[in-house]
N, CA, C and O atoms as CSV, one atom per row, in Angstrom:
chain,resi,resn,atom,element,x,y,z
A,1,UNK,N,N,13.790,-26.870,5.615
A,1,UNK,CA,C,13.327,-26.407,6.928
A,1,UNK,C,C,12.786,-24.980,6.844
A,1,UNK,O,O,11.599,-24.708,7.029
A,2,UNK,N,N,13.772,-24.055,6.542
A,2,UNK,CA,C,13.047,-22.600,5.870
A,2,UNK,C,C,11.628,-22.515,5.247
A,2,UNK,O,O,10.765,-21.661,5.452
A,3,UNK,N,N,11.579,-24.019,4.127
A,3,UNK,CA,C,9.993,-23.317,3.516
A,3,UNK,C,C,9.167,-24.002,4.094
A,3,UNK,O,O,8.081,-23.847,3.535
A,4,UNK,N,N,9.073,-24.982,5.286
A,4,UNK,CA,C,8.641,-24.731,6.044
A,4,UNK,C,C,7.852,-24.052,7.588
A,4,UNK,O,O,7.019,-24.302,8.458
A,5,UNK,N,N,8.919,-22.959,7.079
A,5,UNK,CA,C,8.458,-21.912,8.166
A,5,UNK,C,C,7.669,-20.798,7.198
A,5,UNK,O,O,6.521,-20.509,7.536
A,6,UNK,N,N,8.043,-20.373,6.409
A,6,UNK,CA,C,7.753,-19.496,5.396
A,6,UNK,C,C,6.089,-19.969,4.826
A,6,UNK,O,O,5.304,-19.093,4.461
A,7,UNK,N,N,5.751,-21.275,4.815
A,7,UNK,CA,C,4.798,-21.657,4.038
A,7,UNK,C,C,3.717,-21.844,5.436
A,7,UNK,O,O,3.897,-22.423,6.507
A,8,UNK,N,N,2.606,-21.125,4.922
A,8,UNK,CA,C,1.458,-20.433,6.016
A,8,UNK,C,C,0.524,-21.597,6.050
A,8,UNK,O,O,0.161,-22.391,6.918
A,9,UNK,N,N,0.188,-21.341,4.382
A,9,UNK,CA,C,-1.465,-22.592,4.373
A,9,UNK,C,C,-1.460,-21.756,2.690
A,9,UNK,O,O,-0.863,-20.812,2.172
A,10,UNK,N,N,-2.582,-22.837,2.254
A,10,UNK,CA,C,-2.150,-22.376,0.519
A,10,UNK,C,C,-3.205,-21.091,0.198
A,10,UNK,O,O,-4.316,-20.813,0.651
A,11,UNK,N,N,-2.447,-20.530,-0.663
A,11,UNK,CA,C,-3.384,-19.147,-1.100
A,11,UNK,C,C,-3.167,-17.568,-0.212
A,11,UNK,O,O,-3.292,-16.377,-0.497
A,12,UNK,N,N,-2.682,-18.562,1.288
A,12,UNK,CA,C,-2.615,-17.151,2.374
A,12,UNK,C,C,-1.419,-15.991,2.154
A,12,UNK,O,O,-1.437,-14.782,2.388
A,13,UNK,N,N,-0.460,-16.791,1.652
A,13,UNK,CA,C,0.477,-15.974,1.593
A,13,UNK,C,C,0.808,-14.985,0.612
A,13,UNK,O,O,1.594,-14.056,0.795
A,14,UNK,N,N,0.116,-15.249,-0.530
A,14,UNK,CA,C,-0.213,-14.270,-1.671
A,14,UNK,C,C,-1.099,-13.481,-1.028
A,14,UNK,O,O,-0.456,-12.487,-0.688
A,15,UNK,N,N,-2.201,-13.374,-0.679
A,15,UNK,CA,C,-3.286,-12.988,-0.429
A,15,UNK,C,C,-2.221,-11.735,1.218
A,15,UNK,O,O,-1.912,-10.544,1.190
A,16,UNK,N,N,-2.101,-12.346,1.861
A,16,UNK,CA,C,-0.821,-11.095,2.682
A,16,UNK,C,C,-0.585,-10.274,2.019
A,16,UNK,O,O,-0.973,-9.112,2.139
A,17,UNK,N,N,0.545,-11.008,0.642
A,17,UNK,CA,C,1.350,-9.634,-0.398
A,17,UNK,C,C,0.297,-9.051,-0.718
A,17,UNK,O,O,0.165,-8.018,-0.061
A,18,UNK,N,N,-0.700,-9.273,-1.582
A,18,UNK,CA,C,-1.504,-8.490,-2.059
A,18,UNK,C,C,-2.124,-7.146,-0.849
A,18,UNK,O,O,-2.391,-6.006,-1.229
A,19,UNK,N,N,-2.260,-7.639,0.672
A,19,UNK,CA,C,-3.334,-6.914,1.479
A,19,UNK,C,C,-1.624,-6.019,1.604
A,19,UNK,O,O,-1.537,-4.809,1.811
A,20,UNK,N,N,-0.931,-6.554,1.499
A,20,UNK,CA,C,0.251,-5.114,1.891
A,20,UNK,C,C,-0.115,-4.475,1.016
A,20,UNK,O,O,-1.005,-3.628,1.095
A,21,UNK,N,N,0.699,-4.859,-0.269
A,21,UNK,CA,C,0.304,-3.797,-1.821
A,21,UNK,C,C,-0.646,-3.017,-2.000
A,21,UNK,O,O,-0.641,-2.001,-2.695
A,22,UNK,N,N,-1.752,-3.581,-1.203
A,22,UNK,CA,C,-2.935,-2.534,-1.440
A,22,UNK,C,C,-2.683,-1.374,-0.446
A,22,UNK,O,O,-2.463,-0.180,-0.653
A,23,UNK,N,N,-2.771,-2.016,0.578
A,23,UNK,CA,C,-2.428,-1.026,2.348
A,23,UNK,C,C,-1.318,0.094,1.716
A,23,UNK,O,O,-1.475,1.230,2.163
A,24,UNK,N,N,-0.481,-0.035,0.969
A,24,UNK,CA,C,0.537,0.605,0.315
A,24,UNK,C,C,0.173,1.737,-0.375
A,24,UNK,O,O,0.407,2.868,0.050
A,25,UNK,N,N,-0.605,1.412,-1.824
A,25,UNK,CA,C,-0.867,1.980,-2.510
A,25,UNK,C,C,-2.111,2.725,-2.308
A,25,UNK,O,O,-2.407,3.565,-3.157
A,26,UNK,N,N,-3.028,2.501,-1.111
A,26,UNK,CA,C,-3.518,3.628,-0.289
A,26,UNK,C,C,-3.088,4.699,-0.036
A,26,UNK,O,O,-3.280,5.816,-0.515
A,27,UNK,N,N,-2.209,4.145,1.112
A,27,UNK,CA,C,-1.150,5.090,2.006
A,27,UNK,C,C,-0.394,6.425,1.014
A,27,UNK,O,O,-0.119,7.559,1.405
A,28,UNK,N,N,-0.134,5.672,-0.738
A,28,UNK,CA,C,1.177,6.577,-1.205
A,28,UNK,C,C,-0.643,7.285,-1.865
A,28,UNK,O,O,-0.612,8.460,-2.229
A,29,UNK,N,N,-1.540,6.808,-1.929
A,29,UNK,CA,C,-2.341,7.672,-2.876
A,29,UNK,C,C,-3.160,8.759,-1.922
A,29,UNK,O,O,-3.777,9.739,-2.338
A,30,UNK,N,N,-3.056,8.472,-0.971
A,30,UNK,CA,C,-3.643,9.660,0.034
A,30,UNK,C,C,-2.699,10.816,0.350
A,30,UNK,O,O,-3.080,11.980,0.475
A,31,UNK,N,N,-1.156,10.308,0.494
A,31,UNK,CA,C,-0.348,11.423,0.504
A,31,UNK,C,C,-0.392,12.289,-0.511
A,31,UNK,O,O,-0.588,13.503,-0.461
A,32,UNK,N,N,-0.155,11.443,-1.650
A,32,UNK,CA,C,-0.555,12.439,-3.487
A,32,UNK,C,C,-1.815,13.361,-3.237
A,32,UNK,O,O,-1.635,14.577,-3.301
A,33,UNK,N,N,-3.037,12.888,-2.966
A,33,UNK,CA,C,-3.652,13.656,-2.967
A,33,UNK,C,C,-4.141,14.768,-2.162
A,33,UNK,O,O,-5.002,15.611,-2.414
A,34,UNK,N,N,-3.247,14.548,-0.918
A,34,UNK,CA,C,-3.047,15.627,0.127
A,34,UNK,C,C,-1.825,16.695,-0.222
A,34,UNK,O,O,-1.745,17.762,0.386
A,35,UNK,N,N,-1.102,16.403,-1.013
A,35,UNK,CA,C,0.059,17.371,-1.367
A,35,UNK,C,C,-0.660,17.556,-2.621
A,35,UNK,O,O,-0.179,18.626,-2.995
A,36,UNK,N,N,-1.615,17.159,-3.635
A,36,UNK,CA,C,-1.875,17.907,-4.504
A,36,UNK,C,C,-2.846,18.757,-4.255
A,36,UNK,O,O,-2.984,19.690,-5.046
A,37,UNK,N,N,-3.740,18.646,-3.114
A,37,UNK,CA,C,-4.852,19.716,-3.014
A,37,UNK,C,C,-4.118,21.178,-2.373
A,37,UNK,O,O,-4.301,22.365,-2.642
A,38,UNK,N,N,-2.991,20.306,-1.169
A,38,UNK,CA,C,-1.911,21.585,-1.046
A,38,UNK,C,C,-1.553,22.679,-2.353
A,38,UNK,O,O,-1.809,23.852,-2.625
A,39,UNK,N,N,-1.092,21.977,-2.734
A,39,UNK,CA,C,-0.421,22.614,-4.319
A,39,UNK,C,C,-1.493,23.503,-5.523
A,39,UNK,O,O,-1.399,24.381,-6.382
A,40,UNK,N,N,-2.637,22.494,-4.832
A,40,UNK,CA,C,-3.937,23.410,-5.616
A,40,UNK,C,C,-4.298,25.114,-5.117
A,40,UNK,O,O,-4.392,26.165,-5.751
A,41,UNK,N,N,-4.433,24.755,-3.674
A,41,UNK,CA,C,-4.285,25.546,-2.735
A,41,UNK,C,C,-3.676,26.805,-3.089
A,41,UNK,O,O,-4.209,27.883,-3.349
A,42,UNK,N,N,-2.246,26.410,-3.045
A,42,UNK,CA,C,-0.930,27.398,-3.095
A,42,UNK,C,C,-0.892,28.216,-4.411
A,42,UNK,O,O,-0.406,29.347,-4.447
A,43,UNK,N,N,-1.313,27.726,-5.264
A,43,UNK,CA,C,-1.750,27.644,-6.684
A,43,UNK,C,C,-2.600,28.923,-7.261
A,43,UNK,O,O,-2.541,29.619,-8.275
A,44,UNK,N,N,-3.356,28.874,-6.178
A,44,UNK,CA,C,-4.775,29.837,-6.786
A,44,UNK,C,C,-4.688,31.363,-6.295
A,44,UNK,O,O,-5.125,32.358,-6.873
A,45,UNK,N,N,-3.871,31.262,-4.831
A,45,UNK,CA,C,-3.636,32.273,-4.802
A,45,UNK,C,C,-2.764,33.374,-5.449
A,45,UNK,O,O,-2.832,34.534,-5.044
């Protein structure tokens, strides 16, 4: 009964994980590069 609720349509539900993972690894790579230009910043002076 569970993987019936769980199971979307074929292919979709990978294709979700993946659009998180990416949405993710955006999110953590924009912070990096906003605290490293900070740090560049802080840096030079």
């Amino acid at each position: 009964m569970t993987t019936q609720l769980l199971y979307i349509g074929p292919g979709l539900g990978v294709g979700s994980i993946i659009l998180i993972l990416l949405i993710g690894a955006i999110v953590l790579f924009s912070l990096g590069y906003i605290i490293f230009l900070k740090a560049k910043r802080f840096f030079k002076k």
